[in-house]
N, C-alpha and C positions, 0 to 999 in steps of 0.2 A: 560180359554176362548179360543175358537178355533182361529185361527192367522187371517182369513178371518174378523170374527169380530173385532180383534183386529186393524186390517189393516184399515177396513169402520168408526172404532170409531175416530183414527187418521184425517183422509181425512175429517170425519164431523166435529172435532174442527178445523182444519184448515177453514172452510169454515167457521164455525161459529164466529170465528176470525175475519175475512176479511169481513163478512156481516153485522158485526155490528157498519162497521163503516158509516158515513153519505153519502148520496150521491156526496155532493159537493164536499168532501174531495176527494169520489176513484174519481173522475172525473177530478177533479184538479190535482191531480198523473198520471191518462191517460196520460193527456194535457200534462202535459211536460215532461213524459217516450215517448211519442210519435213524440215532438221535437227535442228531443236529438238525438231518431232511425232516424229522419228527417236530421240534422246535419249532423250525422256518415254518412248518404248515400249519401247527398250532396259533403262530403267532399272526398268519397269512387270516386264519380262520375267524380267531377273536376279533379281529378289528372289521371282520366283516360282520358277524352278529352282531357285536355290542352298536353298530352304527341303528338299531334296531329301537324301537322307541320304549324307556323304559325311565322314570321320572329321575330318581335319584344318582342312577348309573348314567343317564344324560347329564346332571350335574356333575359329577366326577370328571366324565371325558366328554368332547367333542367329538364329532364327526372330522373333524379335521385333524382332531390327535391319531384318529385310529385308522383314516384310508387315506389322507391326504388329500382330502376335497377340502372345499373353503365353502363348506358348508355347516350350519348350526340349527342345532334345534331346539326351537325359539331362542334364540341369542345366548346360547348356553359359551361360553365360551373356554378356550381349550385350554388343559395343564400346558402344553408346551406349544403354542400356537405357532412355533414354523416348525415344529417338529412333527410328522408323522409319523409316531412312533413305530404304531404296530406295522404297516404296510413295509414301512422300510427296512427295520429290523427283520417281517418276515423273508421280507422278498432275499435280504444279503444272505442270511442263513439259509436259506433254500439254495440259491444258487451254486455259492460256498460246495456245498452237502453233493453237488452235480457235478460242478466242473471237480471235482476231488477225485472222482472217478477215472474220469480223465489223464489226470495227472499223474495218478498211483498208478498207473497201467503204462504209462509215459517212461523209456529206456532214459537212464540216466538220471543225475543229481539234479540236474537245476531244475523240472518240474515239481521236485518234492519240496525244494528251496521255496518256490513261488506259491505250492499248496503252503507251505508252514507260514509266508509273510502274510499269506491271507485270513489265515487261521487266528494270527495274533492280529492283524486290523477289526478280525470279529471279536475279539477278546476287549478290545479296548471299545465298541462302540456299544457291547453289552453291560460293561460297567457305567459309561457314563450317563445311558439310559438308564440305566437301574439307577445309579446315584441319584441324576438329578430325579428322578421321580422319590426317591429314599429323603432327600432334601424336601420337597416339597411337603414331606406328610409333617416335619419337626415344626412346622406353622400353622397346621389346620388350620383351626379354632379362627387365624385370622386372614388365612388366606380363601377361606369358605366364605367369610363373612364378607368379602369385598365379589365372590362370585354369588351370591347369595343377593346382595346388592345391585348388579347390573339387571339383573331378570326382570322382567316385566310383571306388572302387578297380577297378571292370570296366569303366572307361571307360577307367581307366590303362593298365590291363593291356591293353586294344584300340591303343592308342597304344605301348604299349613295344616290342608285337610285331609292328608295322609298322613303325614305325622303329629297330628292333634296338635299342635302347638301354631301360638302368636309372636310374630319376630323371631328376630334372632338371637340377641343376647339379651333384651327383653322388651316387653309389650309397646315398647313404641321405637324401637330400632328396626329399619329397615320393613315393618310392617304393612303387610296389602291386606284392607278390611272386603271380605265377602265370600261368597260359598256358607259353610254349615259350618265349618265351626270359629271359624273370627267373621260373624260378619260386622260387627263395630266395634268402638273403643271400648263400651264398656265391658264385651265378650270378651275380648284380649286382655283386659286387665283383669278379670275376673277370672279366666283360663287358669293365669298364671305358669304355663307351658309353653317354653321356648325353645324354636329349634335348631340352637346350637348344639345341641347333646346327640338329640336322635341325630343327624348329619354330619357330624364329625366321626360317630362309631360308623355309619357305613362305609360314610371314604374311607377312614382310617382300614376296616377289614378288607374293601377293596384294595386298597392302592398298595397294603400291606404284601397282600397276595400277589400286587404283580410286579412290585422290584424284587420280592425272594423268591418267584419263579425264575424271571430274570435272571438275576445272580448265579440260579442256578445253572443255565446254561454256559455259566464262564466253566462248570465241572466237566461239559460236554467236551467243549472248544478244547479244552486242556488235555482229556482225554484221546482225541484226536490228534493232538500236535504232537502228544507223547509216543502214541502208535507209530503217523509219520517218521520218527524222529530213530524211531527202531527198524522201519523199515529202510532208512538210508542208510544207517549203519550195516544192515543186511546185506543192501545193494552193493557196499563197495566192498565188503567182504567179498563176496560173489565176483566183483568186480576186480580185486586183484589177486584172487587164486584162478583167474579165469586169464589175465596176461602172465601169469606166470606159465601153467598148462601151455599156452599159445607157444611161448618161447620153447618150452622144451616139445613142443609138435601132437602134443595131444587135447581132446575136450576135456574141460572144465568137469568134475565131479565133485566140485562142493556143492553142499547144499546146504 
C-alpha cells in the first residue's frame, strides 16, 4: 500500500477514534483542558505583575519566589527561596493543558495513560505548593517578624510610614528611626503603633488567597483526569466492538 495511504488510513482512525465519543464527554474534557491552560496562564501572569514594585506585597514575595530570578527588592527575601513558585507552577500547567491535546487525539491507550500520569504529578506539586505556602501562614506573627528584621533601616522607615506605626512587636523591636512618623525614640514610644497587626492582616489576606486559589486548581486537575479516565473507557469500548466487527468482516458501528 503506497505510504500516502497508509499515512490518510492512520489520521482517519485517529479521528474516528475521537468522534465516536459523545458530545458531552469531548466537551466536558474542553472545559477543563481549557481551565487548567486558564490556571498555567493566570499563574504565568501573577508572578509577572507582582515582580512589580509594591511595598507590602514586596514583603510577602520575592522576585525570586514569583519568576525565578535571584533577584530582590531591597533584600526582601523570599517565602520559598529555591522555589519559584509561580513561574514553575505556571509554566507545568500550561504545558500539561498543551501537550493533553496531543494526546487525547493520540490512537490508543497508552497516550491517555501518560496524559492521566501527568495529570496526577500536577495534582501532587499543586498540593504541596499550596501546603507549604498554607504552613507558612500558621507562623506569621513570627515569621514576618524575622523578615521584617533582615530589611534595611529605609526599607523600615518606608514601611513604618505607611502603616503609622514603630517596630514591630513594639517601640524598640526591630525599629528604624526617620521619615515622618518615627523619626526618634521619643516618637516611637509615644506612637504607641506597632506593626505587627497591620502586616500580618495583609500577608495573612494575601497568602490566604493564594494557597485556596491554589488548592483550587487540584478541582481542575481532577476534573481532567476524570474526563480522561471516561474517555479511555470509551476508547476500548470502541476498541473491542471494533476487532470483533473486524472478525466477522464488517466496520465498526459503535459509537
Amino acid at each position: 500500500m503506497p505510504f500516502d495511504y497508509v499515512l490518510m488510513d492512520k489520521q482517519t482512525d485517529r479521528l474516528r477514534s475521537f468522534t465516536t465519543l459523545s458530545k458531552r464527554l469531548i466537551l466536558a474534557w474542553a472545559f477543563f483542558d481549557l481551565c487548567l491552560m486558564g490556571a498555567g496562564i493566570l499563574s504565568l501572569v501573577l508572578s509577572i505583575v507582582w515582580r512589580q514594585h509594591n511595598l507590602l506585597r514586596n514583603l510577602t514575595f520575592s522576585n525570586f519566589d514569583l519568576t525565578g530570578k535571584n533577584e530582590k527588592w531591597h533584600g526582601f527575601p523570599s517565602l520559598t527561596e529555591q522555589l519559584p513558585v509561580g513561574t514553575i507552577l505556571g509554566s507545568i500547567l500550561l504545558g500539561t493543558s498543551l501537550l493533553s491535546i496531543l494526546l487525547v487525539v493520540a490512537r490508543g491507550r497508552k497516550p491517555l495513560v501518560i496524559l492521566n500520569g501527568l495529570l496526577l504529578f500536577n495534582a501532587i506539586l499543586i498540593l504541596f505548593f499550596a501546603t507549604y505556602i498554607w504552613l507558612y501562614t500558621l507562623h506569621e506573627r513570627n515569621n514576618y517578624h524575622a523578615v521584617f528584621g533582615r530589611q534595611s533601616d529605609a526599607t523600615k522607615v518606608m514601611i513604618q510610614d505607611m502603616l503609622q506605626c514603630c517596630g514591630y512587636f513594639d517601640a524598640t523591636d526591630e525599629v528604624a528611626f526617620g521619615g515622618t512618623f518615627c523619626p526618634n525614640q521619643a516618637a516611637a514610644i509615644a506612637a504607641n503603633s506597632f506593626c505587627v497587626t497591620p502586616i500580618v492582616q495583609y500577608t495573612d489576606t494575601l497568602l490566604n488567597d493564594v494557597f485556596s486559589t491554589v488548592y483550587g486548581f487540584v478541582a481542575i486537575v481532577a476534573g481532567l483526569f476524570l474526563s480522561t479516565m471516561c474517555i479511555m473507557k470509551k476508547r476500548e469500548e470502541f476498541n473491542r466492538f471494533e476487532k470483533i466487527d473486524a472478525k466477522q468482516g464488517r466496520r465498526s458501528s459503535f459509537v
